[in-house]
C-alpha positions in Angstrom: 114.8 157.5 60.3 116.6 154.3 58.6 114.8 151.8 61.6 111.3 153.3 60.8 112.0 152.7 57.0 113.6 149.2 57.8 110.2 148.8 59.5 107.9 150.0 56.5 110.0 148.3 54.0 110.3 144.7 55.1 107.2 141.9 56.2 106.9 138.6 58.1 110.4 138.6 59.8 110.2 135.6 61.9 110.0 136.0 66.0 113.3 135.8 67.6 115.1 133.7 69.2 113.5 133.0 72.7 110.9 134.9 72.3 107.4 133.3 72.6 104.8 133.0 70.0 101.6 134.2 70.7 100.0 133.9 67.6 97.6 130.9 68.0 94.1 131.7 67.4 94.9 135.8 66.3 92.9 136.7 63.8 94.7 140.3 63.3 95.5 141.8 60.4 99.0 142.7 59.0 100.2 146.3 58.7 103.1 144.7 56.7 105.3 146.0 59.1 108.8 144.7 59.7 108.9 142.4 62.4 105.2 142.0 63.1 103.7 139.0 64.5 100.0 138.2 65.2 99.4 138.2 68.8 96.3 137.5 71.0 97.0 137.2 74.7 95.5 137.5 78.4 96.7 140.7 80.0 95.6 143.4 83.1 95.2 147.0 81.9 97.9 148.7 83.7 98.9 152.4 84.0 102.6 152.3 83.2 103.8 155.1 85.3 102.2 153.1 88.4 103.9 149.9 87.5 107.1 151.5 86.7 106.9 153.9 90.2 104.1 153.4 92.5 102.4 156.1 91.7 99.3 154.7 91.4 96.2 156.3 90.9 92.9 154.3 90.7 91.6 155.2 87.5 95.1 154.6 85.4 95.6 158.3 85.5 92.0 159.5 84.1 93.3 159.3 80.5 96.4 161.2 80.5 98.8 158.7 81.4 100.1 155.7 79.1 98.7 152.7 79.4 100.1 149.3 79.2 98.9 145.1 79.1 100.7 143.1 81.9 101.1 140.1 80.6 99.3 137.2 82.4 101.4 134.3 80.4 104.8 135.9 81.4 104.3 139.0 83.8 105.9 141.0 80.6 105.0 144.7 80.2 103.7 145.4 76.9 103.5 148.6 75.2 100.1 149.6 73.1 101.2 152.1 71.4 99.0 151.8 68.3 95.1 151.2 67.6 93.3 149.8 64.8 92.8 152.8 63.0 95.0 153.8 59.6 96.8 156.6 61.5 99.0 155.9 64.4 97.4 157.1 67.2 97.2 155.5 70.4 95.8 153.1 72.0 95.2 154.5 75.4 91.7 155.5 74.7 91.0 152.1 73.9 92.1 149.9 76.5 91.5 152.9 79.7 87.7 151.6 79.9 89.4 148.3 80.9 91.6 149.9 83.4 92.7 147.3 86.7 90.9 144.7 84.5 91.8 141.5 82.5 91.5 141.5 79.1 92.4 139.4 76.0 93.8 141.5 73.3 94.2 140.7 69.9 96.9 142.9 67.2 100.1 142.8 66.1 103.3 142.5 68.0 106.8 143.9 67.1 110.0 141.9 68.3 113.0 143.1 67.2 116.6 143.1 69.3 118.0 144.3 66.1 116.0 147.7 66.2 116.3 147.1 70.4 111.8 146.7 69.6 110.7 144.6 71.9 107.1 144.1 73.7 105.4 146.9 71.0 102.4 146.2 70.8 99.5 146.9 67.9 96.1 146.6 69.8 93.0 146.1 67.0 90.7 144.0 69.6 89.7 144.0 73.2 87.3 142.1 75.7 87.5 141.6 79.1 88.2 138.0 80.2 84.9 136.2 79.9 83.1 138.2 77.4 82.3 137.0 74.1 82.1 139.9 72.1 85.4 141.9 71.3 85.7 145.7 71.1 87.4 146.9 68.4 90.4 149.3 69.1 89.2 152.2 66.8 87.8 155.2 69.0 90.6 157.4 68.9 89.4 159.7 66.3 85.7 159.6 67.6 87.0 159.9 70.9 89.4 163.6 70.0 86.4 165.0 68.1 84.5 164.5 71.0 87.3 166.0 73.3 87.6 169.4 70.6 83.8 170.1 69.2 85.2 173.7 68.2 87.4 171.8 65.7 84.5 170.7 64.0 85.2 170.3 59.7 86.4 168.8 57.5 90.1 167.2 57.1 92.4 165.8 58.6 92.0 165.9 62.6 95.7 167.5 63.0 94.8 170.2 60.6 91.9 171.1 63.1 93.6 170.0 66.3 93.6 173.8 68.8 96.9 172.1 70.5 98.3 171.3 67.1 97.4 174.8 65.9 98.8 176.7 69.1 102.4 174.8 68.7 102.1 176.3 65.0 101.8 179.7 66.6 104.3 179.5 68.3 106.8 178.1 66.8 106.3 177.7 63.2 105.8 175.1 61.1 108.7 174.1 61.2 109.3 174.3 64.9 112.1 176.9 64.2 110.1 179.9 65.1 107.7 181.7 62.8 110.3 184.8 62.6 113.1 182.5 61.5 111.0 180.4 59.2 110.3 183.2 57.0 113.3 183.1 55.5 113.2 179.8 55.3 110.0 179.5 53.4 111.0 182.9 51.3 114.4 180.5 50.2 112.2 177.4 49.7 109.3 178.6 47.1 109.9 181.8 46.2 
């Protein structure tokens, strides 16, 4: 909990040493996020599992694997673990249409040995190599309501979310079991 603090807390930490900058021509925006850099750079869409095992399948796991940016400049596996949108979802929806391709991306990356963060990456724009026009890295939550019609409302998406809603059922609010939370919420505001 104190690293993810350390990271909302602090801004513009400078890259460290050895690492290289990327942030020529990145036109990202800050999150104000500790130990953010701009970064635009040519990478291949990879499925991380495959590069990490050899399991390979050919379309980067159909959306239900992570996906990762191989990094032309340094053969570096980076980690897109965030979109462009205000809540942190991921970026795998974003970058899978580009799957086995080159792409430049553009974001924010995080570089820090003290928080052992390295090669975290912030994707807010895509193209494939050779395309003039960027994507923007912002269909997760188009993407889920298309994936879950019956959670159709207003809200939050998590509020409405049938796998969100089932681990509720299950096992509380919490996550101590609904049994065992009642006493729990009966203690807290009653």
């Amino acid at each position: 909990m104190k690293h993810v603090l350390m990271m909302l807390a602090f801004t513009g930490m400078a890259l460290p040493a050895g690492a290289q900058d990327f942030s020529q021509g990145s036109e990202a925006k800050t999150w104000n996020l500790y130990a953010e850099q701009p970064a635009r750079f040519e990478a291949k869409v990879v499925d991380i599992l495959c590069e990490l095992t050899g399991d390979c399948p050919t379309d980067c796991g159909g959306g239900v694997r992570q996906l990762g940016l191989l990094r032309n400049a340094d053969n570096v596996l980076v980690y897109p673990n965030k979109n462009a949108q205000a809540a942190f979802s991921g970026a795998a929806v974003d970058i899978l249409p580009f799957c086995g391709k080159q792409v430049e991306v553009d974001g924010l990356l995080i570089e820090d040995p003290d928080l052992k963060a390295t090669n975290i990456y912030l994707v807010q724009k895509i193209r494939a190599l050779g395309d003039a026009e960027w994507t923007a890295a912002n269909r997760w939550t188009d993407v889920w309501a298309e994936n879950h019609p019956e959670a159709d409302g207003k809200g939050p998406w998590f509020r409405r979310d049938p796998r969100v809603n089932a681990e509720i059922a299950a096992h509380g609010y919490t996550g101590i079991g609904v049994e065992e939370e009642q006493q729990f919420i009966k203690e807290l505001f009653e």
